[in-house]
C-alpha positions as CSV (number, residue, x, y, z in Angstrom):
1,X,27.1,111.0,20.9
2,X,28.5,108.9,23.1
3,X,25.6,107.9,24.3
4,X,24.0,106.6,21.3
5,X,27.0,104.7,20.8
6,X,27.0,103.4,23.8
7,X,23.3,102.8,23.3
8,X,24.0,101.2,20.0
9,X,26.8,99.6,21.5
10,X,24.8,97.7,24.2
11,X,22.2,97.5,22.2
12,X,24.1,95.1,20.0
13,X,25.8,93.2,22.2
14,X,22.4,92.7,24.3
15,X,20.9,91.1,20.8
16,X,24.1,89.0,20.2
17,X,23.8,87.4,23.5
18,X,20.1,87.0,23.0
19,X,20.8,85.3,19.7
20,X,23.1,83.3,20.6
21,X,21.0,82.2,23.3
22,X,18.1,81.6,21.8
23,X,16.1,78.5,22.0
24,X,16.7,75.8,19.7
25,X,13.5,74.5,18.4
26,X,12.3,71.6,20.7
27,X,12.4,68.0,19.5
28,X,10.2,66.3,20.7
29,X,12.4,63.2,22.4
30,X,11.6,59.7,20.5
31,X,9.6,57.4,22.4
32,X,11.7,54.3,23.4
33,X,9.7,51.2,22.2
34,X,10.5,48.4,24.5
35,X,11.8,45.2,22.5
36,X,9.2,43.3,21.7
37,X,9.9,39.7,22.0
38,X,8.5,37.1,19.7
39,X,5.7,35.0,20.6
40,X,6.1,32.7,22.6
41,X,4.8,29.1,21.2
42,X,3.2,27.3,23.8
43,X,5.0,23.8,23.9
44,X,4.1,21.2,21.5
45,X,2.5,18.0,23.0
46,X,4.1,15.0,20.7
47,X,1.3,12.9,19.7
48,X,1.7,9.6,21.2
49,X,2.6,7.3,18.8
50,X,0.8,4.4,18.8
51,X,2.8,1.1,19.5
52,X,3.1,-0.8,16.3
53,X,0.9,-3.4,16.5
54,X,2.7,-7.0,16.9
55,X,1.0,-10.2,15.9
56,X,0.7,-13.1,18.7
57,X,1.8,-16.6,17.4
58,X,-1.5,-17.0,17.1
59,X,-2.7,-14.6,14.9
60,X,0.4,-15.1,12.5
61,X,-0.3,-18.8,12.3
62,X,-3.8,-17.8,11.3
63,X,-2.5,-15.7,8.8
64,X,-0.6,-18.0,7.4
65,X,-3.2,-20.8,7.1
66,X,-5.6,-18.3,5.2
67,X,-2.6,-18.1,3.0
68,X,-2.1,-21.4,2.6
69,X,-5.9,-21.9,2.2
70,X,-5.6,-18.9,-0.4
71,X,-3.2,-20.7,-2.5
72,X,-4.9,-24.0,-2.5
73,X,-8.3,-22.8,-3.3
74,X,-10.0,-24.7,-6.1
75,X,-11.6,-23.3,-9.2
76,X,-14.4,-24.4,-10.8
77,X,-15.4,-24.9,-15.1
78,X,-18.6,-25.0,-16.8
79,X,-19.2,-28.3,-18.7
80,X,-17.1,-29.4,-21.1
81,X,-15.5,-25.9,-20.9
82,X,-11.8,-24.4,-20.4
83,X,-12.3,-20.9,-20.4
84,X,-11.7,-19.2,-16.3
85,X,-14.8,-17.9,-15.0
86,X,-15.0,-14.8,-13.4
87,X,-14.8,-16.6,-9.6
88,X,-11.7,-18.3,-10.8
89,X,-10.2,-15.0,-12.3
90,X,-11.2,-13.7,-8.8
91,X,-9.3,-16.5,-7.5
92,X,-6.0,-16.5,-9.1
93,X,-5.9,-12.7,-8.0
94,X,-5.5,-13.8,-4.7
95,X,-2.9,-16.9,-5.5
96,X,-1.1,-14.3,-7.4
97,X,-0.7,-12.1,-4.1
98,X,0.6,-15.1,-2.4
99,X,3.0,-16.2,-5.4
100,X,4.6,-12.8,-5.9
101,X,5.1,-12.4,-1.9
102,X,7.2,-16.0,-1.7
103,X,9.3,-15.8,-4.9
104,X,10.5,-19.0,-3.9
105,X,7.5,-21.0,-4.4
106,X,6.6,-23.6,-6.9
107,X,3.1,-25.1,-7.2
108,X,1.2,-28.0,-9.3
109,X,-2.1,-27.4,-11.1
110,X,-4.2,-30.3,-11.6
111,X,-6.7,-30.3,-14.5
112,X,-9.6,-32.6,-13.4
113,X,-13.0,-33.8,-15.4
114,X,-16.3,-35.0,-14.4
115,X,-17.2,-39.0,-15.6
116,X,-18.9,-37.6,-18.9
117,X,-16.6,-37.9,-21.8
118,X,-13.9,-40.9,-23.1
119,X,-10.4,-41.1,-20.9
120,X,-8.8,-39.5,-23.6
121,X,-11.5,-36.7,-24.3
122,X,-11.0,-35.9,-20.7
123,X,-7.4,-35.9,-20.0
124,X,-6.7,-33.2,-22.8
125,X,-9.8,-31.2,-21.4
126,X,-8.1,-31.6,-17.7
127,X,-5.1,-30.5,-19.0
128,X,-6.2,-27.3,-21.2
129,X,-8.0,-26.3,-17.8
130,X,-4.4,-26.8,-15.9
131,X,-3.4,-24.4,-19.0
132,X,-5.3,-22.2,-18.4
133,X,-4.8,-21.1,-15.1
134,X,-1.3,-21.2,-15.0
135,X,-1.5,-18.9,-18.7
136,X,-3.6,-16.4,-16.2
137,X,-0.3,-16.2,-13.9
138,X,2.2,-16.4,-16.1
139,X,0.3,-13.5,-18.1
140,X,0.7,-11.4,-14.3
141,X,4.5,-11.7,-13.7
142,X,4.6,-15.2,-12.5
143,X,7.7,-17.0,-13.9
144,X,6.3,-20.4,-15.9
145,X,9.1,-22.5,-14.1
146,X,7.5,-21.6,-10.8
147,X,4.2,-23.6,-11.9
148,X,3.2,-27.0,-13.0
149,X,0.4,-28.9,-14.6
150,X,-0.6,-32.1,-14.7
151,X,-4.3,-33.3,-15.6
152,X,-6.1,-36.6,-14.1
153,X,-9.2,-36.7,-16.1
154,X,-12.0,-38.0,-14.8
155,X,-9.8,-40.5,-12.5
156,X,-10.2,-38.6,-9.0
157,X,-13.7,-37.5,-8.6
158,X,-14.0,-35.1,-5.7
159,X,-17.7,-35.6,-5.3
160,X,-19.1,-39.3,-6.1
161,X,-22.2,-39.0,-7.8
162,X,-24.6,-38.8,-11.4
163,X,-25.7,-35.6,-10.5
164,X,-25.0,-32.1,-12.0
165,X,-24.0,-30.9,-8.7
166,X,-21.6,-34.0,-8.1
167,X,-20.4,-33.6,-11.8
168,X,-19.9,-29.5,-11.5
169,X,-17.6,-30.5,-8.1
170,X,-15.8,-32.4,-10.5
171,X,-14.7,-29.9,-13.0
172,X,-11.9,-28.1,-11.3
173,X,-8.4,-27.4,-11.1
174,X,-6.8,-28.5,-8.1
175,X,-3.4,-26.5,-6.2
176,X,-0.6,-27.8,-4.4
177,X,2.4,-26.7,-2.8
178,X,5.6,-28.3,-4.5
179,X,8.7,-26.1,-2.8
180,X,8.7,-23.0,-0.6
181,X,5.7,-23.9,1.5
182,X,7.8,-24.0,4.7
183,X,8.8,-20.6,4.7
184,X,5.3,-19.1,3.5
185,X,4.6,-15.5,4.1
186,X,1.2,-14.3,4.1
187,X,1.3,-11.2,1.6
């Protein structure tokens, strides 16, 4: 009987230390992911600026006499007519550039006639052309004390002549600087 305790006895202290020693299950070990690092921008080439261009004396004095030209630029009527055409409209466009970029400027317009007509006839018609230019300014912002008119009739003829190209060279309004023109910007 001994024995078979002894077996039983053996026999349960073999399993114990076989249990105890058993194999855990095997994890399989975690892969180590190296750090990845984050890609890498290749370098950003500045895009050369391009030098501001500078105007030579020369090419600002040209601007400034086609601005000066701009603002002096004649219109033209149709006979015995006050009403802007659409090359004068186009005109006063571009004196109206001018006039809002030099706030400091004051001009004269000057009504004139051809020979057709009495001195008094002519005159009124002058002025109404006058009128009517400086109405197209005012009407875009330009202040009414910046602009006078005056009207001359038939008394200073651009174009001498009896002809209907003399006499439609004669129908105009004339432009001219009063104050500001020595510090004239071009717009």
């Amino acid at each position: 009987m001994l024995s078979v305790t002894r077996l039983t006895l053996v026999f349960a202290a073999t399993s114990l230390v076989l249990g105890a020693c058993r194999k855990k299950p095997a994890v399989a070990p975690q892969a180590q992911v190296a750090p990845v690092a984050p890609p890498v921008a290749e370098p950003t080439r500045a895009t050369p600026i391009a030098p501001v261009a500078r105007d030579t004396m020369e090419e600002y004095r040209t601007k400034l006499a086609a601005t000066r030209a701009r603002l002096l630029e004649t219109i033209y009527f149709e006979y015995d007519a006050d009403e802007l055409r659409d090359d004068a409209k186009a005109s006063l466009d571009a004196k109206l550039a001018v006039l809002n970029g030099n706030p400091g400027l004051t001009i004269r317009i000057s009504g004139h006639c051809d020979e057709r007509g009495s001195d008094e006839y002519n005159i009124a018609l002058g002025r109404r052309r006058a009128e009517a230019a400086k109405q197209y300014l005012t009407d875009r912002g330009i202040d009414a004390s910046r602009i006078e008119t005056s009207s001359f009739g038939r008394e200073r003829p651009a174009v001498q002549g009896t002809s209907e190209e003399s006499w439609s060279r004669n129908r105009r309004d004339e432009f001219e600087i009063l104050a500001g023109g020595d510090q004239l910007r071009a717009p």
